[in-house]
C-alpha positions as CSV (number, residue, x, y, z in Angstrom):
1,X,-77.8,-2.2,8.1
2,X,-79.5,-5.9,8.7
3,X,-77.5,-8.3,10.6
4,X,-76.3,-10.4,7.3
5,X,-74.9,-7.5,5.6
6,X,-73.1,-6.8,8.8
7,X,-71.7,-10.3,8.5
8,X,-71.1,-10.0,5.8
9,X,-68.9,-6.5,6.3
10,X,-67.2,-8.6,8.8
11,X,-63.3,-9.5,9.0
12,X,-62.0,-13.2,9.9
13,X,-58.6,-12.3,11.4
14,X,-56.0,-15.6,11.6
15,X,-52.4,-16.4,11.5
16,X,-50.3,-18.3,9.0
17,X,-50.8,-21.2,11.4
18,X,-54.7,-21.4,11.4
19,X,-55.1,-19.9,7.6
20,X,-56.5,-22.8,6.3
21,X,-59.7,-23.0,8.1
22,X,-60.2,-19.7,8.9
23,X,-60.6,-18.8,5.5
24,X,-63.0,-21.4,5.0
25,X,-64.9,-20.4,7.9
26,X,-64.5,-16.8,5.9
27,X,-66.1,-18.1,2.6
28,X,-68.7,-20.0,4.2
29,X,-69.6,-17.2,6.8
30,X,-69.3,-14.6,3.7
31,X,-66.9,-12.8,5.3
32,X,-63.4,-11.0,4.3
33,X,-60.5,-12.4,5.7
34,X,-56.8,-12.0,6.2
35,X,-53.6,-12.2,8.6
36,X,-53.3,-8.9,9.3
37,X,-55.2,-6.1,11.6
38,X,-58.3,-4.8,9.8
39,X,-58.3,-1.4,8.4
40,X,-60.1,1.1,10.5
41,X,-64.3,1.4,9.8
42,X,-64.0,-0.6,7.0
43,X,-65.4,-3.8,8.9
44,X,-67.5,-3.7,11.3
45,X,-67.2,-7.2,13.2
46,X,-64.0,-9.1,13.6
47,X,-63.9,-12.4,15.1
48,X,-60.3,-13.8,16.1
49,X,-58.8,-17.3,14.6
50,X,-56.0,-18.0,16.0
51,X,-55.1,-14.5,15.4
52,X,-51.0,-14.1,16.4
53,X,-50.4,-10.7,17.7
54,X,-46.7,-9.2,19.5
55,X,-48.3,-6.3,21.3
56,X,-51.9,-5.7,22.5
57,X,-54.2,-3.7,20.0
58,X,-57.3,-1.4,20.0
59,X,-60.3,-2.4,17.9
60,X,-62.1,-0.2,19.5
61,X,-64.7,0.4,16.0
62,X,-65.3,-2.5,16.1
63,X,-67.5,-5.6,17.9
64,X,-65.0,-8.2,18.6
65,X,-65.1,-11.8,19.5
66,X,-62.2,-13.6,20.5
67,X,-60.3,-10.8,20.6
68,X,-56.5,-11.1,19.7
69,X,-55.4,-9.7,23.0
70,X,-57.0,-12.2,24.4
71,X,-55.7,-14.7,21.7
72,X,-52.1,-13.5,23.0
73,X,-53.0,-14.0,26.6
74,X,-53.6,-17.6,25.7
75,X,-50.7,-18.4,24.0
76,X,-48.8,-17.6,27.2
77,X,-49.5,-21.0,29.0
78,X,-48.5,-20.2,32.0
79,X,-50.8,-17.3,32.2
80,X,-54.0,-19.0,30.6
81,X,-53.0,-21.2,33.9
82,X,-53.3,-18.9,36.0
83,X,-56.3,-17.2,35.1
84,X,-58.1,-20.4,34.9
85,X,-57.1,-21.3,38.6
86,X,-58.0,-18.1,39.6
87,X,-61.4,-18.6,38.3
88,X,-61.6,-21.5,40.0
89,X,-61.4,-23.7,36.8
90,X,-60.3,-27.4,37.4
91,X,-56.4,-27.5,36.3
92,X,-53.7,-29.7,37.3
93,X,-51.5,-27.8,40.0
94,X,-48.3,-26.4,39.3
95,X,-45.4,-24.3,40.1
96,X,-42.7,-21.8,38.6
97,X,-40.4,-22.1,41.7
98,X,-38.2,-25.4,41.5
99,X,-37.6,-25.1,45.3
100,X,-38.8,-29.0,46.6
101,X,-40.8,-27.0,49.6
102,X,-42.5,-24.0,47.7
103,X,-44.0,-27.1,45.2
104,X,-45.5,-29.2,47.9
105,X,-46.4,-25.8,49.3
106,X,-48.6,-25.4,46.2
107,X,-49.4,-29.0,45.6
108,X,-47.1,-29.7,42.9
109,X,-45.8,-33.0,43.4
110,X,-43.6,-35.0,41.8
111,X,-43.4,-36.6,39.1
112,X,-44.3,-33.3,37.2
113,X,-44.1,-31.6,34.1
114,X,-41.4,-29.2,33.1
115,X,-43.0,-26.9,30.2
116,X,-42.1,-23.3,28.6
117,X,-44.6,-20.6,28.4
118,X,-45.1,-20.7,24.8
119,X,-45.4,-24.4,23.8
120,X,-47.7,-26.6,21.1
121,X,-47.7,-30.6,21.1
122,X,-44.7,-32.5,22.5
123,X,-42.1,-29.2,22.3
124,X,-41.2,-27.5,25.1
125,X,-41.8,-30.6,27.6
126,X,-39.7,-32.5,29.9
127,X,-40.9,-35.5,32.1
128,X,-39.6,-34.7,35.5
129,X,-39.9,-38.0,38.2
130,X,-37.0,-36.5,40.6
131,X,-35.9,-33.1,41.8
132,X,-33.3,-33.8,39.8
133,X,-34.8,-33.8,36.4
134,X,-36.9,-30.7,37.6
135,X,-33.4,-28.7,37.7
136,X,-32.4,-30.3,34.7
137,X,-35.6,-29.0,32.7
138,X,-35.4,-25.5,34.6
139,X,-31.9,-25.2,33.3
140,X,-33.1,-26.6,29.5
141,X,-36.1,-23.8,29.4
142,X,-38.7,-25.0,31.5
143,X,-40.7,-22.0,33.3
144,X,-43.1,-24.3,35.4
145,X,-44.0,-27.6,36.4
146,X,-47.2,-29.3,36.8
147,X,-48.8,-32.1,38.4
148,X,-49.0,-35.1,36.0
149,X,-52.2,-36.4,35.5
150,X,-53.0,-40.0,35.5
151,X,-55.5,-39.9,32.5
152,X,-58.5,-41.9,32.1
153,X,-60.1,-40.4,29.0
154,X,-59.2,-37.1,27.0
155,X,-61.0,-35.1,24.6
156,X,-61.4,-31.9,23.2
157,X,-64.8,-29.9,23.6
158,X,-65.6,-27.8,21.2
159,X,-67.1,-23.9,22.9
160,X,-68.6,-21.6,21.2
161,X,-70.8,-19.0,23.8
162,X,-72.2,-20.9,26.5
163,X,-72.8,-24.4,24.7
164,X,-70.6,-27.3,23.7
165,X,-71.5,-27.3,19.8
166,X,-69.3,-30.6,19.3
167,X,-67.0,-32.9,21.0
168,X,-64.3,-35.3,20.7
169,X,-62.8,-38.1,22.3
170,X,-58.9,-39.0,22.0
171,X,-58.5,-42.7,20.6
172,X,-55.5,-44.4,19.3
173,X,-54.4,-44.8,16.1
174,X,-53.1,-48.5,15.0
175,X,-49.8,-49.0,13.4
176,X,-50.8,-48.5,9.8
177,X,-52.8,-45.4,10.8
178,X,-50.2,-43.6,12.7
179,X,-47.7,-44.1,9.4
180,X,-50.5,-42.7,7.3
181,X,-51.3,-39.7,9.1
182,X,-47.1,-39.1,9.5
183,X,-47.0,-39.1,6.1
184,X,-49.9,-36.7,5.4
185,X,-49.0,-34.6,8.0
186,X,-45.3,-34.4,7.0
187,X,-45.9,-34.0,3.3
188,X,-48.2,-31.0,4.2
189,X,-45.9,-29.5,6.7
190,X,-43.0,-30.1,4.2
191,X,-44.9,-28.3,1.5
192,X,-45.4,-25.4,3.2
193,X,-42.0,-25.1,4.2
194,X,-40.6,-25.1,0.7
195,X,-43.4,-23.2,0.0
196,X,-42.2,-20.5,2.6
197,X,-38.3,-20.7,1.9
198,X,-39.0,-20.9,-2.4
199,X,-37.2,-24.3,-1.8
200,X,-38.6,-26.8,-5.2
201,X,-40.4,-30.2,-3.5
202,X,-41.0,-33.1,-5.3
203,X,-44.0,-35.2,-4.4
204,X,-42.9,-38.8,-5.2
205,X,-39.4,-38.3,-3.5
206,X,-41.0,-37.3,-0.3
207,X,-43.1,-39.8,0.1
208,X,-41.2,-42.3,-1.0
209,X,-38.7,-40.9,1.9
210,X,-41.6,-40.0,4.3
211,X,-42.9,-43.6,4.4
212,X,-39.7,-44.9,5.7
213,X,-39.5,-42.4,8.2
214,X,-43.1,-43.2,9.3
215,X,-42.0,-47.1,9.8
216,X,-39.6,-46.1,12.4
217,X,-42.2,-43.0,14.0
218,X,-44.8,-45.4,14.5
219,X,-43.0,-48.7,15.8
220,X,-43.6,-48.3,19.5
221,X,-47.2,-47.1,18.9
222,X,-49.0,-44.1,19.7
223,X,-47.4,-41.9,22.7
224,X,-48.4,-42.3,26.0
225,X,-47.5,-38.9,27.8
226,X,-48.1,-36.8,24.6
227,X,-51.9,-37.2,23.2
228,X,-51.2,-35.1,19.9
229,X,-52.9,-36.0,16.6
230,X,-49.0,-36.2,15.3
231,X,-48.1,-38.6,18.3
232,X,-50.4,-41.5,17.2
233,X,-53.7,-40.4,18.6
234,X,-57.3,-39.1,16.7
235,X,-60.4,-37.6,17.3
236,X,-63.6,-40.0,17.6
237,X,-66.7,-38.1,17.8
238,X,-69.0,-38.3,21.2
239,X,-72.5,-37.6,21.7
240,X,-72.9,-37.0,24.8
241,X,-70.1,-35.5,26.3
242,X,-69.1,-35.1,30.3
243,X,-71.4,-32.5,32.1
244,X,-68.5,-31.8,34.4
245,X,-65.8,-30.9,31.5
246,X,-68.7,-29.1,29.6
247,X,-69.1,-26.8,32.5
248,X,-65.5,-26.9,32.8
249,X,-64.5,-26.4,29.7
250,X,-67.2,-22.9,29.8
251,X,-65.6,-21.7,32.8
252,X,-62.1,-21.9,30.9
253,X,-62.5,-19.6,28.0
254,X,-64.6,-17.5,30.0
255,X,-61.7,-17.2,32.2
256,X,-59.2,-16.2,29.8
257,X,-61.9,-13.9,28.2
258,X,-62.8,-16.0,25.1
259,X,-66.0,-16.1,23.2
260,X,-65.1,-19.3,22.1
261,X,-62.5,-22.3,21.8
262,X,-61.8,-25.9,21.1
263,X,-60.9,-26.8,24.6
264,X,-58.6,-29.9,25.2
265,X,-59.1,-32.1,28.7
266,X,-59.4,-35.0,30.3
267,X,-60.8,-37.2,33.0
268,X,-58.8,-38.5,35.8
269,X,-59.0,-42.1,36.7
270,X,-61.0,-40.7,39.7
271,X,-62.9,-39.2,37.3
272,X,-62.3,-36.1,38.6
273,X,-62.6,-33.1,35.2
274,X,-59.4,-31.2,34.1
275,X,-58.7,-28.7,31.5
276,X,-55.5,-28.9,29.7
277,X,-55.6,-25.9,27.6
278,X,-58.0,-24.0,25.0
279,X,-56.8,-23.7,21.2
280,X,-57.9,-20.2,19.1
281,X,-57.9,-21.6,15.9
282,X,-58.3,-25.2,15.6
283,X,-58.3,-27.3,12.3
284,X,-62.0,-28.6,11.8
285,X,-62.8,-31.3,9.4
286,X,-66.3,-31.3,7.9
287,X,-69.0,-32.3,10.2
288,X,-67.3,-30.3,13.0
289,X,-66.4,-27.4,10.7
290,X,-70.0,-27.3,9.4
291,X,-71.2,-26.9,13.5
292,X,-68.8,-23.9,13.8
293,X,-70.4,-22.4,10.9
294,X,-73.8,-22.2,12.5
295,X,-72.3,-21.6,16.1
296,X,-70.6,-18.8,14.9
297,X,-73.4,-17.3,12.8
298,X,-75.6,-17.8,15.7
299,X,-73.0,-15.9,18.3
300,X,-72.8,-13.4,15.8
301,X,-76.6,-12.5,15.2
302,X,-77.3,-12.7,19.4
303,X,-74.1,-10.4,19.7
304,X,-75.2,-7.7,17.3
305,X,-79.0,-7.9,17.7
306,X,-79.9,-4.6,19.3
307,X,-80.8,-4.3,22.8
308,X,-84.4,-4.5,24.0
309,X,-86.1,-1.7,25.3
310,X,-86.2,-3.3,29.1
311,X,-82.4,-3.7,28.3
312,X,-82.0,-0.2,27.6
313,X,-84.3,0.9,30.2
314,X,-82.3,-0.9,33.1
315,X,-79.0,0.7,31.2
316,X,-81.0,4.1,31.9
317,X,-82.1,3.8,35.3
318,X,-78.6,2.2,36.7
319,X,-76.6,5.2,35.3
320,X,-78.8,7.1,38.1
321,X,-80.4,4.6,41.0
322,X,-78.2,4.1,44.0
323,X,-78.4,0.6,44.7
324,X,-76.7,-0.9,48.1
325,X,-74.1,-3.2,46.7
326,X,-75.3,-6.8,47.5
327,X,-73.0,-8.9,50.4
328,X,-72.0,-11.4,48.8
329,X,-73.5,-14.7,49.6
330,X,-76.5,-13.0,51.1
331,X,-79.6,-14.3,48.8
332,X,-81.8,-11.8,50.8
333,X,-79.6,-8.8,49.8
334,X,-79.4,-9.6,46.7
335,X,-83.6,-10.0,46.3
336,X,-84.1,-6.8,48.2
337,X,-81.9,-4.4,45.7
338,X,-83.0,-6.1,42.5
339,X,-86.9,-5.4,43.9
340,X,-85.4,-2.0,44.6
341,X,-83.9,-1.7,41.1
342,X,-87.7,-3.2,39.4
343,X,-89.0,-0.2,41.8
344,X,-86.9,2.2,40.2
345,X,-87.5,1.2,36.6
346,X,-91.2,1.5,36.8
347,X,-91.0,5.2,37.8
348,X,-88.5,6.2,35.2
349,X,-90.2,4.4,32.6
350,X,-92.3,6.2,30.1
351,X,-95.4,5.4,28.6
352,X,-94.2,2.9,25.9
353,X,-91.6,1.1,28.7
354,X,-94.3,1.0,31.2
355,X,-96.6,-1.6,28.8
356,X,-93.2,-3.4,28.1
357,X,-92.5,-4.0,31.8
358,X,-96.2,-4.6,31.9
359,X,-95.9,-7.3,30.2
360,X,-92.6,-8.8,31.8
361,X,-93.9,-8.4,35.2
362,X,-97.4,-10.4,33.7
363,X,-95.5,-13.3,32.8
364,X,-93.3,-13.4,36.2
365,X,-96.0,-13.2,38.7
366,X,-99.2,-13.6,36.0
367,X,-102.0,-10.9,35.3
């Protein structure tokens, strides 16, 4: 089967929160789509969008990207945290033990950030300048605090493999802007609800009632503490992004064990890189959604194009060569076993792998 009709036998798997443009990504990848776990060999390919899972599954017929374990190990906040640090990827420190000492212990300090695992936008937060406020939050919900960073510049990058296909920068909205987007983000939200609870909704009414309520939302101007696109800020598109958060921004979903993510961070005013968190299934508007499309089509082809025959033959000869595991740090180790490993591929290789390794040795060292 060619690679486009296994694209095309391919499953977009999202949740009710990220429906909208994963089935567009769907259509315009060809691909079926739906919110709930494909059917067993009757898709070859599934790429996760946001995909909202309770327990971990097994997809194990199938090539995955952004798999929705890994989906679920995200939405846990305080674990995506952790694996990140772990990893060694720049985040904000923080703390799930409220005693004063353990936190400077771990270099949260105060003022902090009270948040819950599960959290999206300004729920789930509590600003925290005292001790007191800390045990306050604890007792509202809040599993762990976190150093508050005195942002410069955020934006959100946009990873897909090893590149940064697009990027973003947060900018404020004026007055008439933020009461514009309240309303279209309110009237969609209401929608849906109705939608949901078979409630009838009456477009005129709403917005008649929306635009007062968007008078009083956007008053004191776009929020300070909480960037969100439904807190007075947008995206503004950047060229050239930060080399720092681009490699930090990698680093992140490779941490969590994403293929890809629209990752959301910021620049200190020491301009010092930090990632806030990576979203599974963000909303994409045309020019970024039309990047996505080829991103995704181009992670999809490199993932499923078969392996070469040098591939195969170093799968071969590592299921039998013992190598000496390298010590770390040692760059003369580590050249000796991989000569060691070349030697060892020559001699298993037959006739038709020698003139392939032939040829890759020919353009290392030249004929």
């Amino acid at each position: 089967m060619s690679i486009d009709k296994t694209i095309e036998n391919g499953y977009i798997w999202y949740s009710g929160a990220t429906n909208t443009t994963g089935e567009k990504l769907a259509t315009a990848l060809g691909m079926k789509h739906g919110r709930k776990k494909p059917a067993i060999g009757k898709t070859s390919i599934c790429l996760g969008w946001g995909a909202k899972i309770k327990e971990d599954i097994r997809l194990s017929d199938k090539t995955v990207l952004n798999h929705p374990n890994k989906i679920r190990i995200n939405r846990n906040k305080l674990l995506a945290l952790e694996l990140m640090k772990k990893n060694d990827v720049s985040v904000a420190s923080f703390c799930t033990d409220t005693n004063e000492t353990a936190m400077k212990k771990s270099g949260t300090i105060l003022p902090v950030i009270g948040r819950t695992k599960y959290h999206q936008g300004g729920k789930g937060f509590w600003s925290c300048p005292t001790m007191t406020h800390v045990r306050e939050a604890r007792d509202a919900g809040a599993v762990y605090f976190q150093n508050l960073i005195e942002i410069k510049d955020e934006f959100r990058l946009h990873i897909v493999g090893d590149k940064c296909i697009y990027a973003v920068k947060k900018v404020k909205r004026t007055v008439k802007g933020m009461e514009e987007a309240y309303v279209r983000h309110e009237m969609e939200r209401q929608k849906q609800l109705a939608e949901k609870n078979n409630d009838p909704f009456d477009d005129a009414t709403a917005k008649l009632f929306l635009k007062r309520q968007a008078k009083k939302f956007a008053h004191d101007g776009a929020d300070m503490m909480i960037r969100s696109n439904r807190l007075g800020w947008k995206f503004s598109h950047i060229k050239t992004p930060n080399k720092d958060l681009v490699t930090e921004s990698i680093k992140a979903c490779k941490a969590i064990g994403l293929d890809f993510g629209a990752v959301d961070c910021c620049i200190d005013v020491n301009n010092k890189p930090f990632i806030i968190e990576v979203n599974t299934g963000p909303g994409l508007e045309e020019t970024p959604f039309n990047a996505w499309v080829e991103a995704l089509r181009e992670l999809i082809t490199t993932t499923l194009k078969p392996k070469s025959k040098v591939d195969k033959l170093v799968k071969k000869v590592s299921g039998t060569v013992n190598v000496k595991k390298p010590v770390t740090g040692s760059t003369k180790n580590n050249l000796v076993n991989k000569l060691a490993l070349a030697q060892e591929m020559v001699e298993a290789a037959d006739e038709e792998e020698i003139t392939v390794l032939d040829r890759v040795f020919s353009n290392m060292f030249g004929k």
